[in-house]
C-alpha positions as CSV (number, residue, x, y, z in Angstrom):
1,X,48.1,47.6,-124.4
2,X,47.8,50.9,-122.3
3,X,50.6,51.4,-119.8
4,X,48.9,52.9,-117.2
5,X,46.2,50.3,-117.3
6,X,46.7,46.7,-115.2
7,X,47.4,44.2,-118.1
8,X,45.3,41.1,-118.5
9,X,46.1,37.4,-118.6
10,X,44.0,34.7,-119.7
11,X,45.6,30.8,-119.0
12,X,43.6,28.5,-121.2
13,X,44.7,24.8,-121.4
14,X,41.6,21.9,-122.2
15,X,40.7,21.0,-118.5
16,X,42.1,24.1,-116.9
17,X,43.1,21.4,-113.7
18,X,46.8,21.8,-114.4
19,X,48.7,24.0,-116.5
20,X,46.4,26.9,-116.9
21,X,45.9,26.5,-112.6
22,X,49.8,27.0,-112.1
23,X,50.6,29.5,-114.8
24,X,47.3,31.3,-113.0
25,X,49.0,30.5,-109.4
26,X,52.8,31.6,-110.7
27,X,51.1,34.7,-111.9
28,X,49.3,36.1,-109.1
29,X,52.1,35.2,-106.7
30,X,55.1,37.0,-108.8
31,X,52.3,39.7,-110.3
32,X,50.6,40.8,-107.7
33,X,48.6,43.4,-107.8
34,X,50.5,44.4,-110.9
35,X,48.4,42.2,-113.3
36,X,44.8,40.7,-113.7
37,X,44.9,36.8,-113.5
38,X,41.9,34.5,-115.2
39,X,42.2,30.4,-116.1
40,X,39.8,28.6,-118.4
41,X,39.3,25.6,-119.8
42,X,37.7,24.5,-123.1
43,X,36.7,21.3,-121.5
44,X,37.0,21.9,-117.9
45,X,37.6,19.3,-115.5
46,X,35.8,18.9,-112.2
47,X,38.6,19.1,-110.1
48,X,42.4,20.6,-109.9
49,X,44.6,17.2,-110.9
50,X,45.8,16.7,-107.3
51,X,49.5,16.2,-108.5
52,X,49.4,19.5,-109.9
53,X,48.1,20.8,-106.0
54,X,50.8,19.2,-104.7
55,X,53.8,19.9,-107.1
56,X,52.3,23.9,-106.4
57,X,52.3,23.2,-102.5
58,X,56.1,22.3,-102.9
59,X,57.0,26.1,-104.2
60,X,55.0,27.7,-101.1
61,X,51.6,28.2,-103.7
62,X,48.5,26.5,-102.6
63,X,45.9,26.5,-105.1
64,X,43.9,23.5,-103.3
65,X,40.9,25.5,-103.4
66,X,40.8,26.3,-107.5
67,X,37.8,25.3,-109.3
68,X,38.2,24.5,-113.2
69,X,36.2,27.1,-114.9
70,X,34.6,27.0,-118.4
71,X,36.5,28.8,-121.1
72,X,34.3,32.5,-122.5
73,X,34.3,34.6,-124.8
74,X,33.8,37.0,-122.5
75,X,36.9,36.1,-120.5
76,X,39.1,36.4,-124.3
77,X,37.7,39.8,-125.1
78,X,38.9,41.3,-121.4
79,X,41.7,40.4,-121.4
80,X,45.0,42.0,-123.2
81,X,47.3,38.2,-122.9
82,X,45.8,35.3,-124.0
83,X,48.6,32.2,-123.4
84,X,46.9,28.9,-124.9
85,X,48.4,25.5,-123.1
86,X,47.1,22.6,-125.5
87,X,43.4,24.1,-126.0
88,X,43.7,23.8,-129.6
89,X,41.0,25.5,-132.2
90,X,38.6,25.6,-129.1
91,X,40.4,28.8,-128.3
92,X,38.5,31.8,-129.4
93,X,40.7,34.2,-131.5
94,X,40.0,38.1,-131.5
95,X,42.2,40.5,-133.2
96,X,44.1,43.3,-130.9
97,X,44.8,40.5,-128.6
98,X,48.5,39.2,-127.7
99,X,48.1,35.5,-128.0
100,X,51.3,33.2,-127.2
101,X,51.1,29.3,-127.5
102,X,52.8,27.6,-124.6
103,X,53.5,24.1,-125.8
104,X,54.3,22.3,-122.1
105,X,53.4,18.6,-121.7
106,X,50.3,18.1,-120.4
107,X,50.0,16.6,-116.7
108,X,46.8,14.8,-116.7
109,X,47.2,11.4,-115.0
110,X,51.2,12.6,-114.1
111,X,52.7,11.9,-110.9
112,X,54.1,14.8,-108.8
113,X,57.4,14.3,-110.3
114,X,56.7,14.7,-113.9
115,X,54.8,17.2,-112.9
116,X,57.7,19.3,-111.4
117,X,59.7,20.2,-114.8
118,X,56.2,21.1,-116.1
119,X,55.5,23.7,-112.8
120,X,59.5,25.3,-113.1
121,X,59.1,25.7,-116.9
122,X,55.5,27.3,-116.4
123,X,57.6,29.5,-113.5
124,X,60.4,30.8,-115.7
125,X,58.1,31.7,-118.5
126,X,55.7,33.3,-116.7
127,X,59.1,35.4,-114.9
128,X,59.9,35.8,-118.8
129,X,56.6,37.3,-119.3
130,X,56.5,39.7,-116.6
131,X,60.2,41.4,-117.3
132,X,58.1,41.8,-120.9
133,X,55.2,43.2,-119.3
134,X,57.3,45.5,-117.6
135,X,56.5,44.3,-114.3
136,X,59.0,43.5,-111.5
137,X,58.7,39.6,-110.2
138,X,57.1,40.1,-106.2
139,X,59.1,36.8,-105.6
């Protein structure tokens, strides 16, 4: 990955309505302009898991307006990070590409507060994966 270049990160989970939206979310808030942000889902949903909005509404993030978005090709060949969240072998692999596995419970039919460990572990990985980035956390 060039350093002078804006890295890429593509969140894939199976519905892209929960973990994919806040590691997304986390992302673009601590990122900023620093980093390109997709989300996909192999199987997307037709609507953000409403726990998930909420959980994210706590931490100052409001991603109320997120669509679920269909998983690409196109979206795993631009982009330089690939972190899977539970899409299993529906996730495209192409070589060159950083891919990291995020195994994180999944929050579909979760209240907000099993949702909450999910959203602060999703937070200090992606923290994690900015300091490896070499990108400063905005927040």
């Amino acid at each position: 990955m060039s350093t002078s270049a804006t890295p890429s990160v593509l969140f894939v989970c199976v519905h892209n309505a929960g973990r994919s939206q806040m590691g997304a979310a986390f992302l673009t808030r601590l990122g900023g302009d620093h980093v390109q942000v997709r989300s996909a889902g192999s199987a997307p949903a037709d609507s953000v898991n409403p726990a998930v909005v909420e959980a994210m509404r706590e931490v100052g993030i409001d991603i109320s307006a997120e669509t679920p978005k269909v998983l690409t090709v196109e979206a795993v060949q631009s982009s330089d990070v690939v972190i899977t969240m539970g899409c299993g072998d529906a996730c495209p692999y192409f070589p060159g590409k950083r891919y990291l596995d995020w195994q994180l419970d999944d929050p579909a039919g979760q209240g907000v507060a099993a949702v909450r460990p999910i959203r602060d572990e999703i937070e200090r990985r992606i923290r994690r994966l900015l300091a490896e980035l070499g990108i400063e956390a905005s927040a």
